[in-house]
C-alpha positions in Angstrom: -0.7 17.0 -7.4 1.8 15.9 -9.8 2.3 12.3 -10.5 5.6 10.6 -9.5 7.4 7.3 -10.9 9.4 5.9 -9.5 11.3 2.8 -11.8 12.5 -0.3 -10.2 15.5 -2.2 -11.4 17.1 -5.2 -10.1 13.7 -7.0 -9.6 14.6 -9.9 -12.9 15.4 -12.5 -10.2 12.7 -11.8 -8.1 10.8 -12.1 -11.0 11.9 -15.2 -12.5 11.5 -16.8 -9.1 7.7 -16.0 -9.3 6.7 -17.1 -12.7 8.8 -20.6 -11.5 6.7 -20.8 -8.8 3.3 -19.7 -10.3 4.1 -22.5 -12.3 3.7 -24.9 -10.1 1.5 -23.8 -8.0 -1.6 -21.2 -8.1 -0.5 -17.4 -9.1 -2.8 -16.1 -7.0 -1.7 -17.7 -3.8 1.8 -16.9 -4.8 1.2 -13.5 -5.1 -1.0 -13.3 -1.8 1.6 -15.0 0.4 4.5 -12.9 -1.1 3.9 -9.8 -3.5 0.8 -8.9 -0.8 2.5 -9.3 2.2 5.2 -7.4 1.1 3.4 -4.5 -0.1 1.5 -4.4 3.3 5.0 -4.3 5.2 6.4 -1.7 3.1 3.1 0.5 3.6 3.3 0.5 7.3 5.5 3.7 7.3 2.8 5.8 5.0 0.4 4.1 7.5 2.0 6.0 10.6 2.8 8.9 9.3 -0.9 9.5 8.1 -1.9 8.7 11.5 0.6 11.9 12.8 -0.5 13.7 10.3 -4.3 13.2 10.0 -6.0 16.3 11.9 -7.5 15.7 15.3 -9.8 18.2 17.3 -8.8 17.5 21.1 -12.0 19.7 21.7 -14.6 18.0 19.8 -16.6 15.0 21.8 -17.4 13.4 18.7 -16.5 9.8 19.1 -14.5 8.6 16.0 -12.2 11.5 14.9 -10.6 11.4 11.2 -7.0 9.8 12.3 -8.9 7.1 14.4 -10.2 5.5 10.7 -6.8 5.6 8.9 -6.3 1.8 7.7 -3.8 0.2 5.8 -5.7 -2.7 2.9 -2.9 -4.6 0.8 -4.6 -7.4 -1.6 -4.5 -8.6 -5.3 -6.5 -5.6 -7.2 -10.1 -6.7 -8.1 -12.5 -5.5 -10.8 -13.0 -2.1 -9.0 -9.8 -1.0 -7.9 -8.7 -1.5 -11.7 -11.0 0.9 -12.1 -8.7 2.9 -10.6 -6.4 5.7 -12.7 -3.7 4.6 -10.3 -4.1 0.7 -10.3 -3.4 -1.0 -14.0 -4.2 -4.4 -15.1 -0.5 -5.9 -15.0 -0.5 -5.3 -11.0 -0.1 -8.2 -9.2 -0.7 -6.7 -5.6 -1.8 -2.8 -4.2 -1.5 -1.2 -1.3 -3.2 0.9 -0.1 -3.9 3.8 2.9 -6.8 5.2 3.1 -9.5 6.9 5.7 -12.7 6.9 6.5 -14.5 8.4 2.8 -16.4 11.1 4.2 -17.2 15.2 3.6 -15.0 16.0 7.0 -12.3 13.2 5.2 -12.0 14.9 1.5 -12.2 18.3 2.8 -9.4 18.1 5.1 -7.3 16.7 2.3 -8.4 18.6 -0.7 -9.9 21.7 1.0 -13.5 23.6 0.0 -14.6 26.8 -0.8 -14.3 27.6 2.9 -11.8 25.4 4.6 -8.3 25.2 3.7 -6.8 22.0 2.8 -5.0 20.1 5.2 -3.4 17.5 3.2 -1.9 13.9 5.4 -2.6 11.3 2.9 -0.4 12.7 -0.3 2.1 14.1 2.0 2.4 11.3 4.2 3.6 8.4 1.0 5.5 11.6 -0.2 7.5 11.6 2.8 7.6 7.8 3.2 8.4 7.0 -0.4 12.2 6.2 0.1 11.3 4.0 3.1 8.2 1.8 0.7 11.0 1.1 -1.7 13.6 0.3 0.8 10.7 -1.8 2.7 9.4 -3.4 -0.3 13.0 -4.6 -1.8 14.1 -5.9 1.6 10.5 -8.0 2.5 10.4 -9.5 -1.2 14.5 -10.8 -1.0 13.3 -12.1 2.3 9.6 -13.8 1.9 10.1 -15.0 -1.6 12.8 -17.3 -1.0 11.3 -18.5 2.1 7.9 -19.1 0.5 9.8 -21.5 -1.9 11.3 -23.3 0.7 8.4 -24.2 2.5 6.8 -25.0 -0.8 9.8 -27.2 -1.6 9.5 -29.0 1.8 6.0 -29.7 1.1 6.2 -31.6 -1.7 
């Protein structure tokens, strides 16, 4: 699958408004009561559209099926997601979609020798793309400012 990137611009305010207020107080619970609840908001779309999306057997009597494990995760990256290829070391926050990690799981995405591929995770933050960004620019104008105001009140 090829790798989009998207480029943000605009975000220098936002920015400047974090470093002021890692400052003063501890980065990382900045970035956990801002930058990670913003991320988790602007994931929710990806979230329900992978839920549509993920394949359910109405026949089976099995008693978890694939869509019933979809989960949304948003934190500040640890040692092992950095691992990651898609996760770097200047990230402040991830989000992230995900299913159950199974056989049944990573053939229905990526297919085998004798099943098809039935992509829902890829397709799904291809679809909702557009909607993270909008998401993500609207939740950080909003909970940023507010965060410093009830720091500022505080004091």
């Amino acid at each position: 699958m090829e790798r989009k990137v998207y480029r943000l611009e605009g975000f220098e305010e936002f920015e400047q408004q974090l470093r002021e207020l890692g400052k003063a107080y501890r980065s990382d619970t900045v970035a956990r009561r801002t930058l990670v609840k913003a991320a988790e908001a602007a994931m929710k779309p990806v979230e329900a559209t992978t839920r549509q999306l993920a394949p359910y057997d109405s026949t089976s009597n099995g008693p978890i099926h694939l869509r019933d494990t979809v989960r949304l995760d948003a934190r500040i990256p640890h040692g092992r997601d950095k691992m990651s290829d898609y996760v770097s070391d200047d990230d402040a926050a991830i989000a992230v979609v995900s299913v159950k990690k199974s056989a049944v799981s990573l053939a229905q995405e990526f297919g085998t020798r004798k099943i098809d591929a039935q992509p829902f995770l890829r397709p799904s933050l291809s679809r909702e793309a557009t909607s993270v960004l909008s998401i993500l620019k609207t939740e950080l104008a909003r909970i940023i400012p507010e965060y410093a105001a009830s720091l500022r009140r505080k004091k």
